[in-house]
C-alpha positions as MATLAB code, in Angstrom:
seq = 'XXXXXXXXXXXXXXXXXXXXXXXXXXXXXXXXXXXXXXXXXXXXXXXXXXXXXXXXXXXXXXXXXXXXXXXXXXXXXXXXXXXXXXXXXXXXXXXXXXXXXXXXXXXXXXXXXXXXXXXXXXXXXXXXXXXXXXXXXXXXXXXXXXXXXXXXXXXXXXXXXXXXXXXXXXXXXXXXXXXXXXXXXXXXXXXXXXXXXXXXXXXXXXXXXXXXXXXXXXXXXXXXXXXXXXXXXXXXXXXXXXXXXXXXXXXXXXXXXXXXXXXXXXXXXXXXXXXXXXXXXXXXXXXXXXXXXXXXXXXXXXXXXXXXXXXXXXXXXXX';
ca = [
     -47.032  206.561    6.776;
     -46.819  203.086    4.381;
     -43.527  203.100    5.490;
     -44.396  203.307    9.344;
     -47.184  200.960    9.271;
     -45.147  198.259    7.187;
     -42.406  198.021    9.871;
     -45.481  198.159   12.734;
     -46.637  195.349   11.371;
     -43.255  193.190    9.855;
     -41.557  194.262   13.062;
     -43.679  192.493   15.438;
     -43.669  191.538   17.801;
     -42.451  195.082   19.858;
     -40.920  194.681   23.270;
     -40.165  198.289   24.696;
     -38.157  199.009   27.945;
     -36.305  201.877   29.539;
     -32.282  201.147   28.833;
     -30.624  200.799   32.191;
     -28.304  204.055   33.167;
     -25.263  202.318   32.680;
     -26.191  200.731   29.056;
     -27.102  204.758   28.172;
     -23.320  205.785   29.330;
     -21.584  202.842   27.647;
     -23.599  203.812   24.607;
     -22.328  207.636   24.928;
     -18.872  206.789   25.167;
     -18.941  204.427   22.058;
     -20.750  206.763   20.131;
     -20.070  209.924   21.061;
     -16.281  210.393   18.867;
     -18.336  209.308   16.064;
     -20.709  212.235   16.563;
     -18.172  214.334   16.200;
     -16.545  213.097   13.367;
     -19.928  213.259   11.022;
     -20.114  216.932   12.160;
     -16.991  217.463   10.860;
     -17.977  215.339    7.657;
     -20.722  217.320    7.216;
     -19.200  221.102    7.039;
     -16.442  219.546    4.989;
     -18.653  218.221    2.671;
     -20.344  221.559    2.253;
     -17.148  223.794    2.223;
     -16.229  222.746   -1.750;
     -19.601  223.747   -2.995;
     -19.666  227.210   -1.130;
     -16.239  227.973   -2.150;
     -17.143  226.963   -5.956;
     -20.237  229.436   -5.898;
     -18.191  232.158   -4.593;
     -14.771  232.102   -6.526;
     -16.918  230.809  -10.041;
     -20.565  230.558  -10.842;
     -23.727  228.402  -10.635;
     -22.661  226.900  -13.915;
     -20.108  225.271  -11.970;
     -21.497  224.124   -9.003;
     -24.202  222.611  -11.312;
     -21.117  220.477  -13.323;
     -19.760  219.439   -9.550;
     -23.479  218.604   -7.990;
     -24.304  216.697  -11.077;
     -20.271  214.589  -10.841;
     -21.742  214.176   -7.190;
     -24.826  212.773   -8.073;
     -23.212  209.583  -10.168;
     -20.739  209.121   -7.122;
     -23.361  209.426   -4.958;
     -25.418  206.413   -7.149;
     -22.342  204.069   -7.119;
     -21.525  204.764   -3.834;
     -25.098  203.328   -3.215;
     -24.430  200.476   -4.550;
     -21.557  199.827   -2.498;
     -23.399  200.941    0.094;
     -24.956  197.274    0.041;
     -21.888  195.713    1.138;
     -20.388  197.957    3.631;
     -23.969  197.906    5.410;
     -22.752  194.156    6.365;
     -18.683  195.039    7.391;
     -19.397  196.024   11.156;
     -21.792  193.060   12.182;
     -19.380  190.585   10.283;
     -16.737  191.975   12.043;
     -17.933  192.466   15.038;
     -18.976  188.549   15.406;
     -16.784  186.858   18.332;
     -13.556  185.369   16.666;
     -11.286  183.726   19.076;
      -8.957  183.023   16.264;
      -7.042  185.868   14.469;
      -6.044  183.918   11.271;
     -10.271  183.740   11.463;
     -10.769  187.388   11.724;
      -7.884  187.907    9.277;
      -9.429  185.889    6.997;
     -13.170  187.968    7.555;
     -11.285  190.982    6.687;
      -9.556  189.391    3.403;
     -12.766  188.153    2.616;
     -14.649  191.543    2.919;
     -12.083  193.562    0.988;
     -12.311  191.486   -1.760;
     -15.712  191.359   -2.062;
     -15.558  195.661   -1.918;
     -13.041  195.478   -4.358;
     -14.952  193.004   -6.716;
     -18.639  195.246   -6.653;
     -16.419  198.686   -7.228;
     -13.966  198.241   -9.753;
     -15.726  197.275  -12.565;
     -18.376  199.790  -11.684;
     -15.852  202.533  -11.531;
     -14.003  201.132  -14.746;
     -16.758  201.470  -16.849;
     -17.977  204.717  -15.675;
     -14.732  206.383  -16.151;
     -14.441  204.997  -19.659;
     -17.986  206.050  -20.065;
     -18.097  209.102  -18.227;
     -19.005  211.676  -20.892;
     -21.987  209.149  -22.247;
     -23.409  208.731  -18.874;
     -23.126  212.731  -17.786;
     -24.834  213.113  -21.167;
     -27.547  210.703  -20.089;
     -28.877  214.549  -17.897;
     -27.741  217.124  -19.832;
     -24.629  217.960  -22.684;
     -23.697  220.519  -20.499;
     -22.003  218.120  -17.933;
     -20.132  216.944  -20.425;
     -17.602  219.291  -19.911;
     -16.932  217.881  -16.735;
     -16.459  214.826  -17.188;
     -12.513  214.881  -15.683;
     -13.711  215.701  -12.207;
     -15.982  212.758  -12.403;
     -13.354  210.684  -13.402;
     -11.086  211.787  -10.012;
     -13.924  211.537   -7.915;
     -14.868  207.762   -8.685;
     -11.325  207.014   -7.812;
     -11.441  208.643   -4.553;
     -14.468  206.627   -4.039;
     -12.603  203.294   -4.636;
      -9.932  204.642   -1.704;
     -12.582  206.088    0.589;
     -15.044  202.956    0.110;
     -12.389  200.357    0.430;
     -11.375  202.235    4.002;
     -14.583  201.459    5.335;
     -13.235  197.925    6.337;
     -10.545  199.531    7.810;
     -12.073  202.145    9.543;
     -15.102  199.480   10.730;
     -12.112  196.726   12.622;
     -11.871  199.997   15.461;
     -15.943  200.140   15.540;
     -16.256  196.396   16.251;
     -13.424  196.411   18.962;
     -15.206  199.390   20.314;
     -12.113  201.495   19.499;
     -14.088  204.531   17.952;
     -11.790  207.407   19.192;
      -9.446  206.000   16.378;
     -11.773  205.385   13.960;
     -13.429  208.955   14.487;
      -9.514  210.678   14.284;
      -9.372  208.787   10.493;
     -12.554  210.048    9.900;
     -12.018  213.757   11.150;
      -8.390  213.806   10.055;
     -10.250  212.851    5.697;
     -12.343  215.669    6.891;
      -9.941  218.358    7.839;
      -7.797  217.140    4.941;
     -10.816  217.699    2.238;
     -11.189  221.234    4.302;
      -7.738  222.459    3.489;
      -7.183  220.758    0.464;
     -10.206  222.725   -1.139;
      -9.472  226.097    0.017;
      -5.913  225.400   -1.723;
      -7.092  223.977   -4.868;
     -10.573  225.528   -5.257;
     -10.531  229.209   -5.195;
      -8.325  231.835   -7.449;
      -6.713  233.675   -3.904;
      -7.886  233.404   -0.143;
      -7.112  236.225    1.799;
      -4.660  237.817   -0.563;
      -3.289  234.584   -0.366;
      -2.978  233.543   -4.494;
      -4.218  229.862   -4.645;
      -4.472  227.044   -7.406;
      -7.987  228.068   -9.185;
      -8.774  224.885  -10.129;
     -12.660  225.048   -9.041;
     -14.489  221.541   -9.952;
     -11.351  219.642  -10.696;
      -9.812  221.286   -7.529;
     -12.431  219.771   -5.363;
     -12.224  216.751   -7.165;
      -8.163  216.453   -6.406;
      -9.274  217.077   -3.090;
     -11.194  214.252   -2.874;
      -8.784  212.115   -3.785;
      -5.655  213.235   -2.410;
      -7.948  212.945    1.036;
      -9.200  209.882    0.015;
      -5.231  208.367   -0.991;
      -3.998  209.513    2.350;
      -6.925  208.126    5.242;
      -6.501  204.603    2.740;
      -3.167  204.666    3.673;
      -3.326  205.444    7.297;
      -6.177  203.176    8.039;
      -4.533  200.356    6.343;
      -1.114  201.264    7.973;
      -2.753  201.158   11.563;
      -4.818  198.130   11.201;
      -2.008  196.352    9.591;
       0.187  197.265   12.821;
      -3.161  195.745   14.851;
      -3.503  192.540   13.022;
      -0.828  192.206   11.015;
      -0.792  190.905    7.447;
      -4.261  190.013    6.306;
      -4.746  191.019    2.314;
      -3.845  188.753   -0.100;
      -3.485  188.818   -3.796;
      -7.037  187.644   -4.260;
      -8.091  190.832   -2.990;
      -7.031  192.914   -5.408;
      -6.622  190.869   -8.421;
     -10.518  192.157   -9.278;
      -8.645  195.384  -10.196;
      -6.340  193.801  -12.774;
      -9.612  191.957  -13.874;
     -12.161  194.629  -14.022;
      -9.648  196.861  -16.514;
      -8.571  193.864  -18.921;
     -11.845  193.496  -20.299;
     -12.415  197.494  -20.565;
      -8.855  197.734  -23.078;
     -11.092  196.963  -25.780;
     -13.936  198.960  -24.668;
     -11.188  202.243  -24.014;
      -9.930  201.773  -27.770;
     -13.652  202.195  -29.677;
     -15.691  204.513  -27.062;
     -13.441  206.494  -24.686;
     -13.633  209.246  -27.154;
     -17.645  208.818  -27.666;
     -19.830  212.055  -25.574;
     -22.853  210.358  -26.675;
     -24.711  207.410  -26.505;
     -28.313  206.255  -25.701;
     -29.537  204.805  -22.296;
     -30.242  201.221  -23.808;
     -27.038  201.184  -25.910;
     -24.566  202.011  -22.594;
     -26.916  199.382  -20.656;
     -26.319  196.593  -23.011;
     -22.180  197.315  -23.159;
     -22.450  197.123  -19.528;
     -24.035  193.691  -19.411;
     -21.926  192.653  -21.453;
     -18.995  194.109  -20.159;
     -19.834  192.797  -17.226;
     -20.911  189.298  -18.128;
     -16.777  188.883  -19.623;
     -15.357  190.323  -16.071;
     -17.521  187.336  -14.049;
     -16.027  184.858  -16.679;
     -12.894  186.210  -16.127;
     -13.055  185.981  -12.120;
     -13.949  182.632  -12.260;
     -10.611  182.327  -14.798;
      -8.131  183.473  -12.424;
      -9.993  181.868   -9.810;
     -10.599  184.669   -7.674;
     -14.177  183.418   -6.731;
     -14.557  179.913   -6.577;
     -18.015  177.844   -8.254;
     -20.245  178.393   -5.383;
     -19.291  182.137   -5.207;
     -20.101  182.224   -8.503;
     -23.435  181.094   -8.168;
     -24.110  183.490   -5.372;
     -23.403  186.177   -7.060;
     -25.905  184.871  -10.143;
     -28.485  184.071   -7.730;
     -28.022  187.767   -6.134;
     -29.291  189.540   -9.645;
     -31.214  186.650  -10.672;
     -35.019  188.236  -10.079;
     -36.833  185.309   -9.207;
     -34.370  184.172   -6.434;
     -34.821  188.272   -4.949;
     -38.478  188.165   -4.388;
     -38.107  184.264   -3.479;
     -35.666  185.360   -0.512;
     -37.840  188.290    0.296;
     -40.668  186.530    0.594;
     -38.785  184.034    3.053;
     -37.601  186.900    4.935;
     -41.161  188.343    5.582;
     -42.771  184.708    6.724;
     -39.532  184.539    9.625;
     -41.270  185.435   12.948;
     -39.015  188.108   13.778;
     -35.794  187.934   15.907;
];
């Protein structure tokens, strides 16, 4: 109800009208493939958990739902960018070194917010499952193989957003469908013990998690292949020099506490800070990000520039 009112009133002011016919068809057409490619998501997403409760136990599909949940958190985060990929995308660009260059751009800035997250919370992965319960600790390898199919599956998103904003979303709903079917197979290979009378891997959590990734590896690759073939070159090495960057200041880090299970809340906060204060250094270093980006990305987490721009936001008669 807050929630309703608040966008009643900041919303204002509210012009309704019935879409024309034609507007309601053009919408079907663009969105209809994608419709079918989140139904597809959505059993595969559900198939590695039913096939873990059946071929092992709820001790199991506890370990994987609890690896899900800290995907599912930095996946969030990243969730902040690749909000923005279609609109930027889809802006008019009558040059293609321009729209080249908006891709480049966007990539790097993916590759920038997930690799030190993912770094760190692979190094860190047995502290941070700890963080809910000692018994996750155990599965702390599927974690591991799961944030890196993340960092594949995230970074597609650019990809997989260039057919959206040319309206090309029978292509972009086949990559999506064909991660789908792939995670489908892939866990009835790797998850369960035999299917069928069929004898299969039995690798239950760590199955799914392979699954994941080997999904994850493959739509990367396609996406990238077919929107390379579209646009032609358009990644550069400042792209993906934030990969090289995140994991130089984490050799240190790997040598004292890869081997640590435990370790308070406020202790793994203040590494991370840290940590992360040495990787922005080291951006600006290599000169991946340039001054002003730099500042940006201070004034993003800098609190009293957040509720400044919020504030501006809310006083903007709305558009």
């Amino acid at each position: 109800m807050v929630y309703l009112a608040m966008n009643l009133y900041f919303g204002r002011p509210w012009k309704f009208k019935w879409p024309d016919f034609s507007i309601i068809m053009e919408y079907m057409k663009f969105s209809f493939p994608l419709l079918i490619a989140t139904v597809v998501a959505t059993i595969s997403s559900n198939i590695s958990q039913i096939l873990i409760q059946t071929f092992f136990h709820a001790y199991e599909l506890g370990g994987y739902s609890g690896d899900l949940k800290i995907v599912q958190i930095i996946s969030t985060f990243a969730g902040s960018i690749t909000i923005m990929i279609l609109p930027m995308l889809a802006k008019d660009s009558k040059d293609m070194n321009e729209y080249k260059g908006r891709v480049n751009y966007i990539t790097k800035y993916l590759i920038m917010l997930l690799s030190p997250l993912i770094v760190f919370t692979i190094i860190f992965a047995a502290p941070i499952l700890n963080l809910w319960t000692s018994q996750l600790i155990s599965f702390q390898l599927p974690l591991k193989v799961m944030l890196l199919s993340i960092f594949f599956s995230v970074v597609s998103t650019t990809f997989i957003n260039h057919f959206n904003a040319t309206s090309n979303t029978k292509v972009s709903s086949f990559i999506n469908i064909l991660n789908s079917v792939l995670i489908i197979v892939l866990d009835i290979i790797l998850i369960p013990s035999q299917f069928f009378g069929i004898k299969l891997m039995n690798l239950g959590v760590l199955g799914a998690a392979l699954a994941m990734l080997i999904s994850s590896i493959i739509t990367f690759l396609y996406s990238l292949f077919l929107i390379h073939n579209e646009i032609g070159k358009f990644i550069d090495k400042n792209a993906v020099l934030p990969i090289a960057v995140s994991i130089l200041p984490a050799l240190p880090l790997i040598i004292f506490f890869y081997y640590s299970t435990r370790m308070s809340a406020l202790y793994l906060a203040a590494i991370f800070v840290g940590y992360m204060f040495i990787y922005l250094i080291l951006l600006r270093a290599f000169k991946v990000i340039n001054r002003d980006e730099l500042n940006d990305i201070i004034n993003i987490i800098n609190p009293k520039k957040l509720f400044s721009y919020i504030a501006d936001e809310l006083r903007r008669p709305s558009q």
